[in-house]
C-alpha positions as CSV (number, residue, x, y, z in Angstrom):
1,X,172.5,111.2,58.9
2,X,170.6,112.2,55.6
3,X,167.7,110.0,57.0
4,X,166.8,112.3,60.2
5,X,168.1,115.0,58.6
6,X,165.1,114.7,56.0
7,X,162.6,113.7,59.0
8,X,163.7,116.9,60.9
9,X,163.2,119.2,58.1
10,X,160.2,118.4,57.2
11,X,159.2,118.4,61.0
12,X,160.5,121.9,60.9
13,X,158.5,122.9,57.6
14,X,155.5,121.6,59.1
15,X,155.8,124.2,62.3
16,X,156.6,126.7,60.0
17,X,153.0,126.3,58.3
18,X,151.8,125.9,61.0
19,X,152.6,129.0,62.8
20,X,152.1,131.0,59.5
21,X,148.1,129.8,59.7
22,X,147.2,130.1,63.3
23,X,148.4,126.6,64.0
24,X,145.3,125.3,63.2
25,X,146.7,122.0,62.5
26,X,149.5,120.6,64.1
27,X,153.1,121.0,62.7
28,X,154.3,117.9,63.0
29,X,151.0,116.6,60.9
30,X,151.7,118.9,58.6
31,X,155.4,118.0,58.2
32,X,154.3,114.3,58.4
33,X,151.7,114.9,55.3
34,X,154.5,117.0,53.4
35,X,156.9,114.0,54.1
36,X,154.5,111.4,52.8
37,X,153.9,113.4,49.7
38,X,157.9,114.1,48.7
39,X,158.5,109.9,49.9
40,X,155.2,109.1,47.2
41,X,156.6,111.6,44.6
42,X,160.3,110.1,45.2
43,X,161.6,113.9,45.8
44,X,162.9,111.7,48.9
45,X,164.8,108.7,48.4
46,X,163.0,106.2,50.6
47,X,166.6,104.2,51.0
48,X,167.7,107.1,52.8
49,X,165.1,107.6,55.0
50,X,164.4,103.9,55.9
51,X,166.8,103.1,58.2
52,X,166.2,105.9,60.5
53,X,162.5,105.5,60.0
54,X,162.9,101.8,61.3
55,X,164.6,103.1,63.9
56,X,162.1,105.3,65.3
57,X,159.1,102.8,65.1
58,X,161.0,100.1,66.9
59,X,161.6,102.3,69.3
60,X,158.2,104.3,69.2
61,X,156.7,103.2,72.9
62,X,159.6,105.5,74.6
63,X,157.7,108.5,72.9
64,X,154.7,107.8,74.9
65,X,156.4,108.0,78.5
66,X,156.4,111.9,78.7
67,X,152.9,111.9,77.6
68,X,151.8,109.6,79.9
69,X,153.8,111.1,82.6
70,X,151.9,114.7,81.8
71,X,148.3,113.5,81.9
72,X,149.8,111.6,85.2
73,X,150.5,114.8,86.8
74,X,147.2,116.5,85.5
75,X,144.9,113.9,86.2
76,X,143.0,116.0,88.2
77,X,141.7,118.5,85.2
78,X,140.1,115.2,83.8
79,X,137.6,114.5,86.7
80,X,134.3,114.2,85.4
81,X,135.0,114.3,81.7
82,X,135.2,110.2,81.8
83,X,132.5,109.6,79.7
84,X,133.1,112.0,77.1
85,X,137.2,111.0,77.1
86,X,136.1,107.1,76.7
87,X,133.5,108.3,73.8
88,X,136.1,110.0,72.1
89,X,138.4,108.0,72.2
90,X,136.4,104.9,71.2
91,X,134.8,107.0,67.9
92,X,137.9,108.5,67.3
93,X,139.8,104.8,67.0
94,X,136.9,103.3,64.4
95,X,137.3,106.5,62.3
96,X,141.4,106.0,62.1
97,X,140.5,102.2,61.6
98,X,138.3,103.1,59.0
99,X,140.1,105.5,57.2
100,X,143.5,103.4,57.0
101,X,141.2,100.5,56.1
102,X,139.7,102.1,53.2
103,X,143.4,104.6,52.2
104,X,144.9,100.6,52.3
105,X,142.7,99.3,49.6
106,X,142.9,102.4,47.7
107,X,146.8,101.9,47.5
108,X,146.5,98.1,47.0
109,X,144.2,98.9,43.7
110,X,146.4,101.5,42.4
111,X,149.5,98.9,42.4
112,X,147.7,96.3,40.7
């Protein structure tokens, strides 16, 4: 229970902020960045969160049905934009590649 209870609130602190500044960024990135900073400053107990954590990545393809159901229903606003969807997406997946690549060896160095 203290697991999602932790997850929520900071998903709820992340709207918050969000709200407050124009919801620039998305909440939940927010609360997702807030959460990663209490779990590497152990204001969180990463026991605690673990299990429920585990939890939701096992299970983390059933999140993607109701977005794939909405861009199902409004296809039809996408017509045309094919290239510039596929483009991107394709830069967008190298950057996230990149950036995870390089935050990876970063951590790996700092535990050595």
């Amino acid at each position: 229970m203290y697991g999602i209870f932790i997850i929520f609130l900071f998903y709820a602190i992340g709207i918050l902020i969000s709200k407050l500044f124009g919801e620039i960024i998305p909440g939940s990135v927010i609360g997702m960045v807030l959460l990663f900073v209490a779990l590497m400053t152990r204001i969180v107990n990463t026991e605690k969160v673990k299990p429920v954590a585990c939890f939701i990545t096992r299970h983390m393809a059933l999140f993607f049905v109701p977005v794939g159901a909405g861009l199902m229903v409004t296809a039809h606003y996408f017509k045309g934009a094919t290239l510039a969807i596929v483009t991107a997406s394709a830069v967008s997946t190298v950057l996230v590649m990149i950036t995870v690549g390089l935050i990876q060896q970063f951590m790996e160095k700092k535990n050595d």
